[in-house]
N, C-alpha and C positions, 0 to 999 in steps of 0.2 A: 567318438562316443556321444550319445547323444543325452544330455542331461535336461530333468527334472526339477521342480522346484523342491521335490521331496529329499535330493542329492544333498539340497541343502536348508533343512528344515531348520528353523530354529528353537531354542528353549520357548521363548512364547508361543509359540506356536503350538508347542505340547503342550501347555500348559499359560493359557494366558491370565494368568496371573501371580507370573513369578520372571526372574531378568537374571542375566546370566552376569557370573563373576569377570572380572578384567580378564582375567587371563583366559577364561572361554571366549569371551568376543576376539581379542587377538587371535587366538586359534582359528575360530570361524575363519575372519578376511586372508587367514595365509592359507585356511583349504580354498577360498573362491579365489584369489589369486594364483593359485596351483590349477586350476580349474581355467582360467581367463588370463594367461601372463600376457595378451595382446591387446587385453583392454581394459586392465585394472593393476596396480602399481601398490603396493603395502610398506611402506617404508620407515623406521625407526629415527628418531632426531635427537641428537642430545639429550636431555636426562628430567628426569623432574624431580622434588623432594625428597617420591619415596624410594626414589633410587633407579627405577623402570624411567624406559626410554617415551619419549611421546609419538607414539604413529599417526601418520598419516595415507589415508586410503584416498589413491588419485583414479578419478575414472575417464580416459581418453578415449574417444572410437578411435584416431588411426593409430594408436599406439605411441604416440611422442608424449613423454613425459616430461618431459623440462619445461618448466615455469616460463622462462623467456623467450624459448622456441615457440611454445601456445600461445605466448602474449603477443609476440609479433606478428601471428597467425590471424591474432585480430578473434580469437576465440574470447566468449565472455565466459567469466570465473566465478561458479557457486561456491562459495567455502561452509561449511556446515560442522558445528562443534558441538560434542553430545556430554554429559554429566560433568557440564562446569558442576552441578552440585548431583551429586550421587543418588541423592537420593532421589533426585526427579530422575528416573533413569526411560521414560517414554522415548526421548529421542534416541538411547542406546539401541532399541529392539524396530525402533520403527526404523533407524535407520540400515541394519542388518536387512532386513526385508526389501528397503528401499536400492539399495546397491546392488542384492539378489538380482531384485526386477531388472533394472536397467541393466545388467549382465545381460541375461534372458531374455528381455523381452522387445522384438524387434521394432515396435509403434514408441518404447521410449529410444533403443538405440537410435532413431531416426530421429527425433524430438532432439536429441542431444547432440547431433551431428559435430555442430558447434558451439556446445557447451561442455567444457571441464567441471569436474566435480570434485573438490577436492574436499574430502571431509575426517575430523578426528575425532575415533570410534569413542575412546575414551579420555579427558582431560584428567578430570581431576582424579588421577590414581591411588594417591593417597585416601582419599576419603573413598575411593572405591574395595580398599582393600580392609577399609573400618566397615566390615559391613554387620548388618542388625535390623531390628524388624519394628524398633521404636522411638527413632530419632525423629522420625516427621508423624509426631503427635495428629491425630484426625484423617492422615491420607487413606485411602481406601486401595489399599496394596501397591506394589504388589508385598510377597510372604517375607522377601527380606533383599535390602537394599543396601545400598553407602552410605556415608554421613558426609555433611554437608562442609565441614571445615578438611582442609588438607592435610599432608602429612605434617605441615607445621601449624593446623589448625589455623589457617587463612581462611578467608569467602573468596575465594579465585574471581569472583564478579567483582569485587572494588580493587584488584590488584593491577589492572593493565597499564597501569602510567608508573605505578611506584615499584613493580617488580619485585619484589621481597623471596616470591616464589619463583623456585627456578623452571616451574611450569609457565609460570607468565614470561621468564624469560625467553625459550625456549620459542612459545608463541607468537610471541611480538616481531621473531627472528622468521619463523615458517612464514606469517600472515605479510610479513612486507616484500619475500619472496614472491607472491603469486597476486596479491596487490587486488584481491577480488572486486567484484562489481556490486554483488549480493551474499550479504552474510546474514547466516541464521544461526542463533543460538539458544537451542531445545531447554525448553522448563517446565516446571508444573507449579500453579501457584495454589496458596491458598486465599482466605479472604471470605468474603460475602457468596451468599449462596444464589444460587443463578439456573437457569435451564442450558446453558452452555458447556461442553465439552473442553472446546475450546477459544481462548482470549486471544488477542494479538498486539503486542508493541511495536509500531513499527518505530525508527526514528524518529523523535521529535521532529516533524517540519521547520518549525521556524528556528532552529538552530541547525538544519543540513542545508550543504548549501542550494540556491535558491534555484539554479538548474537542474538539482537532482529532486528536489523537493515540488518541482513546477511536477514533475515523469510520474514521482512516485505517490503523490494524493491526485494527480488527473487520469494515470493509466493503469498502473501498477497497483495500488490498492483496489480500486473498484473491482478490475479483474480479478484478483484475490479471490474479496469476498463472493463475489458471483460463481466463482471455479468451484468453492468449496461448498456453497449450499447448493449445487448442483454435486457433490458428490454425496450430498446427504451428511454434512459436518457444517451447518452454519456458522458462522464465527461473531462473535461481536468484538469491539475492542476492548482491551487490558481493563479491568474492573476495577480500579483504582477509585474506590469510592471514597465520599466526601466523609460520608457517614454510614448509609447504607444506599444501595445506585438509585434509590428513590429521590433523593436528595441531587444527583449527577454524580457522574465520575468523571477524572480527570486526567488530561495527556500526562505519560509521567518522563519528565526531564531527566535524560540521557545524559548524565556527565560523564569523561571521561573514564572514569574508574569503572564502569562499566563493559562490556562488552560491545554494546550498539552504540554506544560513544565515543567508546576507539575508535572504532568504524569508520566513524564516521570524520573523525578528523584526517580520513586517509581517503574521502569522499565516495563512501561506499553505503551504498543504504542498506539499513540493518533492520532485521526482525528477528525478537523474540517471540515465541507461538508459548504461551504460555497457559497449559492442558490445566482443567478442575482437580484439584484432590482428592476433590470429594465424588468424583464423579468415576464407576468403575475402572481397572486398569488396561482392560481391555479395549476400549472404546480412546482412552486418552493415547496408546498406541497408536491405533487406526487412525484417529484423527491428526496425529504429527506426519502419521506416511503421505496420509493425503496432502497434510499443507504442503511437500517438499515436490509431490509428484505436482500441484496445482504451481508452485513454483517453476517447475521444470514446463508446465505448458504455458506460462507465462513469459518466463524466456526467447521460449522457439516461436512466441508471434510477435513479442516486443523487442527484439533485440537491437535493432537499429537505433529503436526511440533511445533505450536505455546506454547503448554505448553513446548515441550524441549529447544525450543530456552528464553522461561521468565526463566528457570529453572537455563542453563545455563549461565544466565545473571543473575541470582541473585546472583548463586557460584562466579561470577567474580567480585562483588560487595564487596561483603563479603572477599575476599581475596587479590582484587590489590593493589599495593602501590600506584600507583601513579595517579592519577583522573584531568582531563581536568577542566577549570576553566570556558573558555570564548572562543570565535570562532569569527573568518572575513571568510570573503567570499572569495572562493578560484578563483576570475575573469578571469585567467589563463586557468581552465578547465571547460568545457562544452558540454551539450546535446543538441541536437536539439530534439523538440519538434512539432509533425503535429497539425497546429491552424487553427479553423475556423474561422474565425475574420470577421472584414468590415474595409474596407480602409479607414485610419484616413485621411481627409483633414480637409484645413481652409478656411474661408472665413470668409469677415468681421462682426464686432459683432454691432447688433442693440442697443445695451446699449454702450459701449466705441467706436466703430467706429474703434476699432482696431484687429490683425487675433483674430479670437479664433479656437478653434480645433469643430470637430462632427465626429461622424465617418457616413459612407452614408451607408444605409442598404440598396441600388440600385447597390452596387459593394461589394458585400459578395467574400471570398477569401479562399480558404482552400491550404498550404504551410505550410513549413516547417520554425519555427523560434529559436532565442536562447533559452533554459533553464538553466541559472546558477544554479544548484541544490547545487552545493558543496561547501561546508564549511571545512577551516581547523582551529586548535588547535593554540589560539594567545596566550594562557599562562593556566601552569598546576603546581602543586601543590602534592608534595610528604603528605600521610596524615602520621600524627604524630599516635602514640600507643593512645592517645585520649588528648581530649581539656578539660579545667578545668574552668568553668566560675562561676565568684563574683557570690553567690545568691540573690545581690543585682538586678539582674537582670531577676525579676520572669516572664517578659513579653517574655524572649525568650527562657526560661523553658516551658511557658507552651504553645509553638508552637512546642517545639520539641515532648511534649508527644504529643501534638494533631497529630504529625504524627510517632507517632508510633515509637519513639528512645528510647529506653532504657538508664536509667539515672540512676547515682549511686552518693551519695553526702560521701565527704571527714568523715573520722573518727576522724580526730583532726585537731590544726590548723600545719598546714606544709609550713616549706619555702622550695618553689621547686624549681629544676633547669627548667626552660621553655623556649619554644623561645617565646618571645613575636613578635610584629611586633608594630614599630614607624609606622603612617603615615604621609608619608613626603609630598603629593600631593593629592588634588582631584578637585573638579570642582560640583556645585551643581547646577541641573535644578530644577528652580524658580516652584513652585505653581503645580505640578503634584500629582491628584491624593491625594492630602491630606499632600504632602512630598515635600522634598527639598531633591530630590533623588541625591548621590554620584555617580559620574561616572571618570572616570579616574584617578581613584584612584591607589596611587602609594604607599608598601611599604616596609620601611627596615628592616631587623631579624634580632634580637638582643637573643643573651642566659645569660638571668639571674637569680637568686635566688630570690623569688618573693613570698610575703607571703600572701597564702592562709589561709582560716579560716573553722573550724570544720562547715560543712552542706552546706560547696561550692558544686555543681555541677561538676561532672566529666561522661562527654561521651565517651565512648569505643568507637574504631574506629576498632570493630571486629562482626559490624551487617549490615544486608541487610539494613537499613537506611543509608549507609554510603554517598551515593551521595548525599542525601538532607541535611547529617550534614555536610559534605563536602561543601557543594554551599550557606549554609546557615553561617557558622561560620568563610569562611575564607573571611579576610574583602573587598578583591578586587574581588571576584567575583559579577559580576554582580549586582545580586537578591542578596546577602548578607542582614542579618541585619544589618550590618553597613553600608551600600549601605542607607537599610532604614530608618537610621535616629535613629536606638535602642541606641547605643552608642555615640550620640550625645553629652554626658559632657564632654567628651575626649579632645571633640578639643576647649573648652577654656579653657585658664590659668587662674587659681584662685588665685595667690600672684603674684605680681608684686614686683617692687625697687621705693625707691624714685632717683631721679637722681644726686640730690647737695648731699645728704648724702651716696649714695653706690660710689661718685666718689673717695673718699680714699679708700674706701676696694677694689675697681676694682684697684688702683693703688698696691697695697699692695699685691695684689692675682698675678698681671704679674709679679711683683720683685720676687716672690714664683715661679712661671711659667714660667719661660724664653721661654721656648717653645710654650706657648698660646700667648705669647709677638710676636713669630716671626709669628705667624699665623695669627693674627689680621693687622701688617705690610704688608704681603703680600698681604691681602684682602685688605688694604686701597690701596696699590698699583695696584692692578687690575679693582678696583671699585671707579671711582671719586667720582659719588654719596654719595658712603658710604664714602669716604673718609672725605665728608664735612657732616656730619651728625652724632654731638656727640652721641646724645640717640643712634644710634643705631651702634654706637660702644659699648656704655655700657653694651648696650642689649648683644650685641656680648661676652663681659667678662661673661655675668650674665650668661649665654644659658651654660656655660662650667662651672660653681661654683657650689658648693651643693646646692647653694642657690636654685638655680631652679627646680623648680618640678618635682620629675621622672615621675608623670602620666601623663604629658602633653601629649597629642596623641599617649599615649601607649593605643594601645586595649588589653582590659584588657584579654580575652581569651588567657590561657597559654595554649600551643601544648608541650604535654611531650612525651619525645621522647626515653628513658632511661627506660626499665623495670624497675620493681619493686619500685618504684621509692611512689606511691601510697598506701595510707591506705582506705580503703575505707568501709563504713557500712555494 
C-alpha cells in the first residue's frame, strides 16, 4: 500500500493552532507504527504519577531496536523529549510531523542511516491531562493546552537528580539505557520581546566536558545556526536578559536539576530550542521541526567528530582526578552577539499610573549586544579511590543504579580510615519544588576511623559515571543529595545535657582541660553576648566532651582514599 502524508495528518495541521490531547498523540505513534513495524518501535515503560505508562518512540532504518545491539553498532543516539512542561506543547506536534517525515521520506531515511532516534512523545502526562486554555498567561496559543506542574504538581525540569516523580524516575532508567550522544528538550519561553521565533540553550560550555565542548561551540553550534537560517528560522541564543537584551544576555547555567544538566553529567550535549510565546503557534511548531531535522543533518556530516569527541570525554571521565563542583559567571569576559530586537521603552501603566516597560514593534533594531556566555570553576573537588555509604540509605542506592553506577557492597563490617566532611554552614530555600533545598553549603574534612557494616555500599570512582557520582555524593555541590534534603537526620542532635546537673561535670572536665579552659575565656572575651549567656557556655564545654555526638552533621559518605583499604563482595 502505498502511503501519503495525508494517511497521517495531524491535529495541527488541521488546524494550527490547536495540540492534540495525550491520548491522541499515543494514538497517532501506534497507527504509524502499525503502518512502519520495520522501522519504528512505540513502547510503554513503567509508570508515571498519573498512573499512564511513559512511551517511548524508537526510530531505527534496519529494524534492531535494542539499546545495546545499536550502541555496539557504533550507531549515534538522538533522544528527544516533548511537554516536560505541557503547556509548551510545540515540540509535541513538531515532533509527530518530524517522525511522520522520516518514516516517509527517503533523503532523511538515508540522512539517518546511522542515526537512532529515540524520542518521548509525551513526559509530563499529568499536567497533560490538566488541560486549559489559561495557565500560560500572555502565550499566543495554541486554544487549549497542559499545565505546567505534574500530577503531584512538580516542574519535572528541577526533578532529575532528586526524583520525587515517578516520571523522573522512569526517565533517568530509559535515558541510561540508550546513553545518547544529543539530547533535545522542546520549550517555549517567555521573557523580553525580540524578532525571533526561536531561542537556543545549548549546554553551558564551560561546565561540559572540555572534549565535548571543544565539537560543540567549534562545529556543532555554528552549523546549527547556519542550517536553520538557511531554512528561513534564524535563531539567536536563549534570551536571558540582564534587564532587557539591550543591556546583554546571558549563558544560563545548566545545573543538574535540569534536563541539559543531567545530560550532561552523563556527557551528552544538550539543547533546549526554546520557541517565543509571543510569537504565533504556528510558526513555533515549524520552527522546532526544523531545529530537529537541522539536527539530523548535522549528525549525517558530523558524526565521526561528534562520537570522537563523546569518546574522548568519557576516557577523561574515567580517568581525571580532579572534577569541577560549581560555577559563577565569568562578568569580566564577553561576546557580542548581532540581535534583532525592538526598542524597549516606557510609558505609563493604565493599572498603577506608574513607568512600565513594552517594547515598540514600530522601531525593530538589528546591532550588536552583550553575550556573557562564560562561566568559571568557583569550587572543585579531588575524587577519592571511592565513597562508602550507610545502606541505611536505600533511596540514594537506587538513584545511583538508576543511572547507571556500578555499586559493590562491603564484605564485613570494617572501621575505616575516611575523610568524612562536618557541615559547618548552609542556608535552606523554603517550599521549592517539594524540598527545603541547601544552598551555600559550607564544609570541613575531617580523617577518621569510622565504622562501617557488612552490605554498606561502596562506589568505585574508576567509571564513566564518575561526574554524576561526583555531583551527586559530594555534599556541597549544588544538585547534591544532601543539597536535596537525603541526608537530612544529620543536622539534628539527638542527645542533649541537662544544665543544673552537667554544670559540675563541665567544671571538672576544664580543671581536666586547662586548655578548653583558655579557649572558652578567650571566646568569652571576644563575644559579649556569649559572654553573658551561661547555656551557651555550657554548650560550649559540651560541643568539646565525649559527651557530644560524633554524628552530629557528619555526612555520613566516607571518601576512602588509601588502596586497599576495602573488602568487598
Amino acid at each position: 500500500m502505498v502511503l501519503n502524508a495525508q494517511d497521517f495528518q495531524t491535529q495541527f495541521e488541521k488546524d494550527d493552532n490547536s495540540t492534540p490531547t495525550y491520548f491522541e498523540v499515543i494514538e497517532y505513534y501506534e497507527k504509524l507504527q502499525t503502518a512502519f513495524p520495520e522501522k519504528m518501535q512505540l513502547t510503554p515503560h513503567g509508570n508515571t504519577d498519573s498512573g499512564h505508562p511513559l512511551h517511548t518512540v524508537v526510530l531505527s532504518q534496519d529494524g534492531d531496536f535494542d539499546a545495546t545491539s545499536l550502541q555496539q553498532k557504533g550507531r549515534t543516539i538522538l533522544f528527544v523529549n516533548n511537554a516536560i512542561h505541557p503547556g509548551e506543547s510545540c515540540g509535541v506536534d513538531a515532533s509527530m510531523l518530524f517522525i511522520r517525515d522520516c518514516l516517509q521520506q527517503k533523503k532523511l531515511q538515508k540522512q539517518l542511516k546511522n542515526t537512532v532516534v529515540v524520542l518521548i512523545p509525551f513526559y509530563n502526562i499529568g499536567g497533560g491531562l490538566n488541560r486549559g486554555s489559561h495557565s500560560r498567561t500572555n502565550q499566543n496559543g495554541p486554544h487549549s493546552h497542559g499545565f505546567r506542574g505534574n500530577a503531584k504538581n512538580l516542574d519535572l525540569n528541577r526533578d532529575f537528580v532528586k526524583c520525587d516523580s515517578r516520571n523522573a524516575q522512569t526517565f533517568n532508567q530509559i535515558y541510561n539505557q540508550w546513553l545518547p550522544h544529543i539530547f533535545i528538550d522542546n520549550h517555549t519561553s517567555n521573557g523580553a520581546d525580540y524578532q525571533y521565533t526561536m531561542t537556543l540553550i545549548p549546554t553551558q560550555e564551560d561546565k561540559l566536558d572540555k572534549h565535548l565542548a571543544k565539537y560543540m561551540t567549534e562545529q556543532l553550534l555554528p552549523f546549527l545556526y547556519q542550517n536553520m537560517a538557511k531554512r528561513d528560522w534564524e535563531m539567536t541564543p536563549y534570551v536571558y536578559a540582564r534587564n532587557t537584551p539591550d543591556d546583554g544576555i546571558a549563558s544560563f547555567l545548566d545545573l543538574p536539576r535540569y534536563s541539559s544538566g543531567y545530560a550532561a553529567l552523563h556527557n551528552a550535549i544538550s539543547f533546549m530550542p526554546e520557541t517565543h510565546m509571543l510569537k504565533p503557534y504556528k510558526g513555533r511548531v515549524e520552527s522546532t521541526y526544523h531545529f530537529m531535522l537541522s539536527m539530523v543533518d548535522a549528525i549525517a556530516q558530523q558524526a565521526s567528530a561528534l562520537q570522537a569527541a563523546r569518546n574522548a570525554a568519557e576516557a577523561n571521565t574515567l580517568t581525571k582526578t580532579n572534577f569541577d563542583l560549581n560555577w559563577e559567571m565569568n562578568s569580566e569576559k564577553q561576546d557580542k552577539v548581532l540581535f534583532k530586537g525592538y526598542e524597549a521603552k516606557y510609558k505609563p501603566s493604565e493599572v498603577s499610573g506608574l513607568e512600565r516597560l513594552y517594547y515598540d514593534h514600530d522601531a525593530p533594531y538589528e546591532k550588536e549586544i552583550p553575550f556573557y556566555r562564560y562561566y568559571k570553576t568557583s569550587e572543585k573537588v579531588e575524587k577519592p579511590i571511592a565513597y562508602v555509604i550507610p545502606q541505611a540509605y536505600r533511596e540514594v542506592i537506587e538513584r545511583l543504579r538508576w543511572n547507571g553506577v556500578a555499586i559493590q557492597r562491603l564484605a564485613t563490617d570494617q572501621d575505616l580510615e575516611v575523610e568524612l566532611y562536618r557541615v559547618s554552614k548552609f542556608e535552606n530555600r523554603e517550599a521549592y519544588e517539594g524540598h527545603y533545598l541547601h544552598y551555600n553549603i559550607e564544609v570541613e574534612k575531617e580523617v577518621q576511623n569510622w565504622p562501617y557494616h557488612k552490605g554498606d555500599y561502596v562506589i568505585f570512582t574508576n567509571q564513566k559515571s564518575n561526574r554524576y557520582i561526583i555531583e551527586t555524593l559530594e555534599p556541597h555541590a549544588p544538585d547534591s543529595y544532601f543539597a536535596w534534603n537525603f541526608f537530612d537526620g544529620i543536622l539534628m542532635q539527638k542527645e542533649y545535657f541537662s544544665p543544673y546537673v552537667f554544670e559540675d561535670l563541665a567544671a571538672e572536665y576544664l580543671r581536666q582541660n586547662p586548655e578548653l579552659r583558655k579557649e572558652l575565656e578567650v571566646k568569652k572575651s571576644e563575644d559579649a553576648e556569649f559572654a553573658k549567656d551561661a547555656y551557651a557556655q555550657l554548650r560550649f564545654v559540651y560541643e568539646h566532651t565525649p559527651h557530644y555526638e560524633p554524628t552530629h552533621r557528619i555526612y555520613p559518605v566516607g571518601r576512602v582514599t588509601k588502596k586497599g583499604m576495602l573488602k568487598v563482595e
